[in-house]
Each structure stands twice: as C-alpha cells, then as structure tokens.
C-alpha positions as CSV (number, residue, x, y, z in Angstrom):
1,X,-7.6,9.2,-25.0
2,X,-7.5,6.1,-23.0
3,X,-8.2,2.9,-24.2
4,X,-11.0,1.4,-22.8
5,X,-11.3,-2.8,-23.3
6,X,-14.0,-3.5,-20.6
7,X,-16.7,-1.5,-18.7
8,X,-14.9,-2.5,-15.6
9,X,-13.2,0.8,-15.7
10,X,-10.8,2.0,-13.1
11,X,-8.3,5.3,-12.6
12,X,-5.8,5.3,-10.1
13,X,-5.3,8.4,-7.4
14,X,-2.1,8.9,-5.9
15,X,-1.2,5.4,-7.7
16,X,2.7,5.0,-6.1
17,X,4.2,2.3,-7.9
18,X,1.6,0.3,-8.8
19,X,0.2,-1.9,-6.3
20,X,-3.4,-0.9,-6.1
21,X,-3.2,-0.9,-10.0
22,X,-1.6,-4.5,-10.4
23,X,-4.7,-5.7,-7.7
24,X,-7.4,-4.0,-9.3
25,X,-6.5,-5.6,-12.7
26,X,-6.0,-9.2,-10.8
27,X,-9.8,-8.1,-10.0
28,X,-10.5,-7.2,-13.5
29,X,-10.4,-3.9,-13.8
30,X,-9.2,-2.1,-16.8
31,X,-7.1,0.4,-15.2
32,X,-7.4,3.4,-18.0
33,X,-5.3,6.3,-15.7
34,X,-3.3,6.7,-12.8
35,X,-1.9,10.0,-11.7
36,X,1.4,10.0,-9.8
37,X,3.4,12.8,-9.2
38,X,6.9,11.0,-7.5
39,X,8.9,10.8,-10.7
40,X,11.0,7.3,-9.6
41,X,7.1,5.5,-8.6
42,X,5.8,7.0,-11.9
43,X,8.2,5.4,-13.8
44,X,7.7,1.7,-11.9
45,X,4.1,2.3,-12.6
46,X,4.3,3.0,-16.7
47,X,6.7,0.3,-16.9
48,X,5.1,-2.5,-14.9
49,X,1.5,-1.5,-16.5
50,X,1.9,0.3,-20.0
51,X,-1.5,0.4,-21.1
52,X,-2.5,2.6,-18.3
53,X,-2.1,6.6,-18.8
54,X,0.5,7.9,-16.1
55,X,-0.6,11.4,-15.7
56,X,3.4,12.3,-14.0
57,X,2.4,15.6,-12.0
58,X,0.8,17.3,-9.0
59,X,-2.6,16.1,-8.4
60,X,-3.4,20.1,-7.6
61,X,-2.5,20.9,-10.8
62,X,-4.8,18.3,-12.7
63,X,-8.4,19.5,-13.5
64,X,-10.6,16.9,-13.3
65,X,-12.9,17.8,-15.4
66,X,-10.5,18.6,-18.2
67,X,-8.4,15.0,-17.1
68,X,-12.3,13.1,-17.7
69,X,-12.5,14.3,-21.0
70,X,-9.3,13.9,-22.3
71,X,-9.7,10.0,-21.2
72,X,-13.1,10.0,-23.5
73,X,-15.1,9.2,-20.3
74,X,-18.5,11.0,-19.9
75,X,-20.0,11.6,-15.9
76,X,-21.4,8.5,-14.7
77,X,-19.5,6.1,-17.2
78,X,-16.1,5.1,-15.0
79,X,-16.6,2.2,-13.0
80,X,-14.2,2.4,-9.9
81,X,-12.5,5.8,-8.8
82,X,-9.3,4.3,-6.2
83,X,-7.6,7.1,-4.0
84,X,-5.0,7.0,-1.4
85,X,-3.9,10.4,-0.5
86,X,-0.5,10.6,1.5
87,X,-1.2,9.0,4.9
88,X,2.0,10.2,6.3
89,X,0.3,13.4,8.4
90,X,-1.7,10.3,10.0
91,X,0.2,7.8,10.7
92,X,0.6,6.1,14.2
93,X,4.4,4.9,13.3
94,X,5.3,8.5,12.9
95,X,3.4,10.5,15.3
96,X,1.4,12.3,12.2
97,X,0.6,15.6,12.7
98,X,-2.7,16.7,11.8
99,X,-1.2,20.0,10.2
100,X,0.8,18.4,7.7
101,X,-0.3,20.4,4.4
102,X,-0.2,16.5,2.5
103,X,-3.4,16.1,4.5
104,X,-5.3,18.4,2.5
105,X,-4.6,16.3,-0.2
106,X,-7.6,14.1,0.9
107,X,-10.0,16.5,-0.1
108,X,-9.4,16.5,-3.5
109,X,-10.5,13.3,-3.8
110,X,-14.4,14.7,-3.7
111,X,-13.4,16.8,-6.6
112,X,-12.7,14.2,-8.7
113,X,-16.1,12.1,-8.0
114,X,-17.9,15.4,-8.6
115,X,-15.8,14.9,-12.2
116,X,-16.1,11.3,-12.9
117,X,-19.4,10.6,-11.3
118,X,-17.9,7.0,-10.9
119,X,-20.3,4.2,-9.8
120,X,-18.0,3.4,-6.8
121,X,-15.4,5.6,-4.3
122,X,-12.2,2.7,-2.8
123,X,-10.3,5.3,-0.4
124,X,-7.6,3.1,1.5
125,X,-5.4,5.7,4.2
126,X,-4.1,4.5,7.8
127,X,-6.9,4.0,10.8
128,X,-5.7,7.7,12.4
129,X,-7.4,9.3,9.7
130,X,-11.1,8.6,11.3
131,X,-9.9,11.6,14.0
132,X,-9.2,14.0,11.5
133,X,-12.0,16.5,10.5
134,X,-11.2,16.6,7.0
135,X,-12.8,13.2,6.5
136,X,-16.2,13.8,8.3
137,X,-15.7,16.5,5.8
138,X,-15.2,14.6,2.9
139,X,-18.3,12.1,4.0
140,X,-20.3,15.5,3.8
141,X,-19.2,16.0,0.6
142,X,-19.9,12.9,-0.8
143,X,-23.1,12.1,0.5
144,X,-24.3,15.7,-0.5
145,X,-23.5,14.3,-4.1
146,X,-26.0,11.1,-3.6
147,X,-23.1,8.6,-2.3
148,X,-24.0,6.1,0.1
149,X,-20.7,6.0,2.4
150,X,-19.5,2.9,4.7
151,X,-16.0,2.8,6.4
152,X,-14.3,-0.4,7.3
153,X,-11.4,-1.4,9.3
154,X,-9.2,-3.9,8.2
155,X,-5.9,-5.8,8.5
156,X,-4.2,-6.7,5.5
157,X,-3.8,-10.0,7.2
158,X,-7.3,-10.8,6.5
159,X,-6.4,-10.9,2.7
160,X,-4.1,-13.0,2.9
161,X,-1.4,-10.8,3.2
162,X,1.6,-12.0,5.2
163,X,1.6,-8.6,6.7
164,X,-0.2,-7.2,9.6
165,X,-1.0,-3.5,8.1
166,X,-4.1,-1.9,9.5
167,X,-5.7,0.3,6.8
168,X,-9.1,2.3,7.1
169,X,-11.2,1.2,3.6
170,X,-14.0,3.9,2.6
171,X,-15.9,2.8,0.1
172,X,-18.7,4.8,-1.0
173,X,-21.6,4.0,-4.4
174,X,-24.1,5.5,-6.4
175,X,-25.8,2.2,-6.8
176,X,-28.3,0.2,-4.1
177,X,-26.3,-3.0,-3.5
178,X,-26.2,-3.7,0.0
179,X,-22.7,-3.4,2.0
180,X,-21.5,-6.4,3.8
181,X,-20.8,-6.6,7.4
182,X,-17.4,-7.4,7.4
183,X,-15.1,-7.1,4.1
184,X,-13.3,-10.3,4.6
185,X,-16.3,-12.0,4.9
186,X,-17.3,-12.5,1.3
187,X,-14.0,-14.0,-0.1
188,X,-14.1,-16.8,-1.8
189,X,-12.3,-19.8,-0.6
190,X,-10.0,-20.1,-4.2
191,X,-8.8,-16.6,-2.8
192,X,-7.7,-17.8,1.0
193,X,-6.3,-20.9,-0.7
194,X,-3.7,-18.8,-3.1
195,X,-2.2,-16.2,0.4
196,X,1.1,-16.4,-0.2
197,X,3.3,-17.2,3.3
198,X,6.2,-15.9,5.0
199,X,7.7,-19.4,4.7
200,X,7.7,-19.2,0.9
201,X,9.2,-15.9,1.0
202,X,11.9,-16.7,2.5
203,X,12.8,-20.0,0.8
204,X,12.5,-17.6,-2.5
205,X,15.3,-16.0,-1.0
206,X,17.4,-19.0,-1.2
207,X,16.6,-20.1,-4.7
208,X,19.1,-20.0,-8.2
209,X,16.3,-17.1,-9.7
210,X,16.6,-14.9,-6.1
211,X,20.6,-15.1,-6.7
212,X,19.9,-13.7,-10.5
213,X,17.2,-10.9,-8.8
214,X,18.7,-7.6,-9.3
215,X,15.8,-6.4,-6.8
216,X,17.0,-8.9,-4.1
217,X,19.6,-6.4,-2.6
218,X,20.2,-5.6,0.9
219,X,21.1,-1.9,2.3
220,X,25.0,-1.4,2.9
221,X,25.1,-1.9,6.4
222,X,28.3,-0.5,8.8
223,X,30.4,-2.9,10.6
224,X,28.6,-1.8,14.5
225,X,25.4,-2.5,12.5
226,X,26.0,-5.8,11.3
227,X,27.6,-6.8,15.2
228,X,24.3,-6.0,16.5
229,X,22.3,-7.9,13.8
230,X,24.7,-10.5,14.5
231,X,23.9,-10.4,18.3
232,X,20.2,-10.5,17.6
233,X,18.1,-14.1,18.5
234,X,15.3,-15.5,16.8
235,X,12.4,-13.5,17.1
236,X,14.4,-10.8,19.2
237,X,15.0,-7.6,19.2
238,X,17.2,-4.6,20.2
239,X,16.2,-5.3,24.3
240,X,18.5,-8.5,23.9
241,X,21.6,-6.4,22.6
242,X,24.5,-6.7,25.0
243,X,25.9,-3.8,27.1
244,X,28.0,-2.4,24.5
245,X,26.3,-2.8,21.6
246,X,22.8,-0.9,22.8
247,X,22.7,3.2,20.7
248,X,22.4,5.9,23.7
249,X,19.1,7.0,21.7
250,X,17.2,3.3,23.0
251,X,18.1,4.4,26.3
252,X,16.5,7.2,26.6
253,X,13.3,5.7,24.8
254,X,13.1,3.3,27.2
255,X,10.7,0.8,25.9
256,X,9.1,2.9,23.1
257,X,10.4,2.0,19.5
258,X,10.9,-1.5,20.8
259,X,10.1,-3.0,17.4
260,X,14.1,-1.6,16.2
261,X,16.6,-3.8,15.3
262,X,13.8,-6.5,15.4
263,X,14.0,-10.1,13.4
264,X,10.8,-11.3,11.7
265,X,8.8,-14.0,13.2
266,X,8.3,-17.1,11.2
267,X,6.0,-18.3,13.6
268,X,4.1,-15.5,13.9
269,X,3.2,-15.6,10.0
270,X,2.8,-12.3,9.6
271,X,5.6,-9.5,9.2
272,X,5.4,-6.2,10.5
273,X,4.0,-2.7,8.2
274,X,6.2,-2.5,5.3
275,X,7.3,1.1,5.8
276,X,8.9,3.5,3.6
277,X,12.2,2.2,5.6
278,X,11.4,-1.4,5.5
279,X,15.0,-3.0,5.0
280,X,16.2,-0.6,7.6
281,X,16.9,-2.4,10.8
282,X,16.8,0.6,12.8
283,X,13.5,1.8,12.0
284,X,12.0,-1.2,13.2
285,X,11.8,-5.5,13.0
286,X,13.2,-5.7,9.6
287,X,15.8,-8.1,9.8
288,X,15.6,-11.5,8.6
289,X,14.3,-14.7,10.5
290,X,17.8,-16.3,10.7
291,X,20.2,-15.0,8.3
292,X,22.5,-12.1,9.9
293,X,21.1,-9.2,7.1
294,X,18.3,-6.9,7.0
295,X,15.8,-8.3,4.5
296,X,16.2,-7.2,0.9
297,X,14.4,-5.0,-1.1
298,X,12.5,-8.2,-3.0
299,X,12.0,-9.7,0.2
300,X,10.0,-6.7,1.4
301,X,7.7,-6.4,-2.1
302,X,6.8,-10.0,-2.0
303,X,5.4,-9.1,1.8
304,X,4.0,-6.5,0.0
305,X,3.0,-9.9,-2.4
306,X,3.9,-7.8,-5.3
307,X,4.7,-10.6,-8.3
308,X,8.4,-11.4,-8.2
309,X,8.5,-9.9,-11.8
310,X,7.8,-6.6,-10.6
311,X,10.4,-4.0,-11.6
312,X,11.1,-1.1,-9.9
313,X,13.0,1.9,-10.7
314,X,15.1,4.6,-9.1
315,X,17.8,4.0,-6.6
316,X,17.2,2.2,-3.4
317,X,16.0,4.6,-1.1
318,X,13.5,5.5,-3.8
319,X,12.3,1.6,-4.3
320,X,12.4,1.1,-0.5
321,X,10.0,4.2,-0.2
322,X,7.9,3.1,-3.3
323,X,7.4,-0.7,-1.8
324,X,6.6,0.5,1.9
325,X,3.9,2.9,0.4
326,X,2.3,0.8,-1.5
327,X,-1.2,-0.8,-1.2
328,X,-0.7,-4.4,-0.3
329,X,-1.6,-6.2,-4.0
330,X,-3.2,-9.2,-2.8
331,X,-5.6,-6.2,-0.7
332,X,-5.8,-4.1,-3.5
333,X,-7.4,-7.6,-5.6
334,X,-9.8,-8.5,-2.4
335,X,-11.3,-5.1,-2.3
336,X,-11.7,-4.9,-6.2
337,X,-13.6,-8.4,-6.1
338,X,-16.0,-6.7,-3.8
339,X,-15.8,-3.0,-5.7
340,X,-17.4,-5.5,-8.7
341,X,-20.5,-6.8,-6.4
342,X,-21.3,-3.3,-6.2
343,X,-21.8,-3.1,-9.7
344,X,-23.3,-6.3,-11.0
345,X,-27.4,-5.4,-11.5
C-alpha cells in the first residue's frame, strides 16, 4: 500500500525514467505509483524517486482495479492520473505507422480512469496522434464516463524548455473549472524567470563537476565519423561535408533527413527533439555548438532539463533511449501547476 502524504495524489502511466514523475512532484504532487515495464528506465525511476511504487511489468497485465486497491485508493480519491503511451507508431521523425500494435496501448489508458475515477486525465503523445482513430475513440470513452475533454498543442519551448519538442497535451476532468485558452498562458513569471538555457548547458559541460560526471559520456565514435564532425561549421550540417566525406545514403535522400550530422545552434536557443538517438550524429543535429564531439549523454538530459543529479541506469544505448523518451521535466512541472487549478474549489 502506497503511502500517501498529501491529497495531491499522482500515478504515473508508462512512467520511462522518471521525468513526468520528477515534474509532477516539482508541481507538488505526491507521486504514489508509476508502472514501467522497460527494466533499465524502471530501475532510473525507483532509484531517482524511491517513495514512489514501481509496478516493473506490462501494463496489459496490470488490472486496474486490483492495482487501485492494492495502493489503498478508493474511486474518485486520486488526484492526477498522467499517461504517455509509446508514441513511436506516431511519430513524424520515424514515419509511424498507424498499425504498430504499441498504438493500442493508448486505449488502456480509459481503463484505468474507469479504475481510479481520478479528478484529472494529463495524456502527453506526439501531435500525429490527432489523425489516428484510436483517440477520437478514447475521447468517446472518456466523455461517456462524465469527463470534460480539451486537447492542446504545445511546444516544449513554451515552458521554458531549451528544446523545440512539439507534444499533443489531452487533459480531461471530472470537476467544472474552466480550461484556459492557451496552456502557456497562465505561468507565472517566477516560472519563465528559472528556464534553464542552452548557453548554461554548455558551459556545464566545461566545469570541474562535468569532468567528475560519470553521465557526461559521449558515444565511441569511428575515425570517418569524427572527420566529418570535424568538417562540420557552426550551425551546419551534413550539406557542407566535402566531396569525399558525404555517405552514398544522403545522396539518394537528397534533401530529406537534412537535420543529420547537424551542430546545435546557440543562437537559435533551442535544440532539436531529444530522440531516443540523441548523441547520435547520424540520426540528426546532435553534435555540439563548437567542440568536434557529439553531445554527451548529460548534455542531452539537461535539454531534457532533467537535474544534473539525475542517475540513470543501464548501458548507454539504454540511457540514451530513456533520456530521448522522456517528458521534458520542466513541461511535466508547467502542466502539473495547471493540473492543480483544476482542483482547487
């Protein structure tokens, strides 16, 4: 049985490592459960937040009802339900495809608000999924239980993040407060004052406590890769690679993919979506600013403006896949601030 120290209750869907539950307790929220089934982002997750219950399995396999009461929570009592199926079936930067089975996943989430009863629905996935039927689905679903349903679409940009990530924000309530226009509207200015900046980031990256970060690793890199970081500008890309340094496979893209083997923009103040590859040079702009390397695996949480105590565990592919999934912290804290309008009387 969870322990519960505030009526600002929380449980975590398809939690990842951890960064909707580190936001949603910057909010206030006494995250009491998550349920994670990747064994490596489970781990990060337990370790980086032990008072919450990491439920380590399939999702399918969880009842919800039975999951409810083992957490001592009766229908209508849980505050915030957060979900954010895999987005992967969705996704623009992969061409998703609509019959991915992980898509399913999505529905599941109605199953657990028929559960919980929670007093507010946060569902964060990627903008594609507004062409899918499964969420005008969903939407029926929900508003057949009594839920009044509004969709947003945001940038993480306009929380501060020094990221531009475009997410699609369902949030859905039982109670009669009155949705705002715009989500970034309503933040306080003590919020915009504390976004963190690419700038900072990267001056971390030359401090004494970056040099003693175990996290602030770089991928192994072959020699032909490191000639074409090399040969990479400021603010360029893989269209200003010499001659003999361009891959046969750009060629016949032509100018699609043009984000690979692309440096990050100081200027522009914002980096590109933190993928599941996002120290990867080939898989798109992911090298750093200046320095001849691809940016390190800290580099890309603190985008992600994870705390730069994070942990994270498993080996690298597994922490570069856990950071690049993750909800955005600083997000995650903006939309629980306005989760908790919805339930002040």
């Amino acid at each position: 049985m969870a322990s519960i120290r505030n009526g600002l209750t929380a449980i975590d869907l398809f939690a990842g490592a951890g960064g909707a539950t580190e936001g949603l307790r910057r909010a206030g929220f006494d995250v009491i459960a998550a349920i994670e089934n990747d064994v490596a982002a489970a781990t990060t997750l337990s370790q980086n937040h032990p008072t919450t219950q990491v439920e380590r399995r399939d999702i399918r396999l969880v009842d919800p009802d039975t999951f409810r009461k083992s957490l001592g929570l009766r229908k209508g009592q849980l505050a915030l339900l957060k979900s954010c199926p895999p987005c992967q079936g969705y996704s623009s930067l992969r061409l998703g495809n609509k019959n991915d089975p992980r898509n399913d996943l999505l529905l599941l989430t109605a199953a657990f608000v028929k559960a919980f009863r929670p007093k507010v629905l946060l569902l964060e996935n990627v903008p594609g999924l507004q062409d899918d039927a499964r969420l005008a689905k969903l939407l029926k679903q929900l508003q057949a239980q009594k839920y009044t349903v509004e969709i947003y679409l945001v940038d993480a940009r306009d929380f501060g993040v020094p990221q531009r990530r475009k997410r699609l924000i369902l949030l859905a309530t039982t109670t009669k407060h009155k949705f705002p226009d715009f989500l970034s509207d309503d933040l306080l200015p003590n919020f915009r004052r504390g976004a963190p900046t690419l700038k900072a980031i990267f001056r971390y990256s030359k401090s004494k406590a970056a040099r003693k970060d175990a996290l602030h690793r770089t991928r192994e890199m072959s020699d032909a890769v490191r000639d074409r970081i090399k040969a990479i500008p400021i603010n360029g890309n893989r269209f200003d690679l010499p001659a003999h340094l361009r891959l046969k496979c750009h060629s016949r893209l032509g100018r699609q993919a043009n984000a690979s083997y692309g440096r990050i923009s100081i200027k522009s103040g914002a980096a590109p979506t933190m993928t599941t590859r996002c120290t990867t040079p080939s898989c798109g702009s992911f090298i750093h600013p200046r320095a001849n390397r691809a940016i390190s695996l800290r580099e890309a949480s603190l985008i992600q403006t994870f705390p730069r105590n994070y942990k994270f565990f498993g080996n690298y592919g597994d922490i570069e896949r856990q950071i690049g999934n993750a909800v955005p912290v600083r997000m995650a804290r903006a939309l629980g601030l306005f989760a908790k309008q919805f339930l002040v009387a």
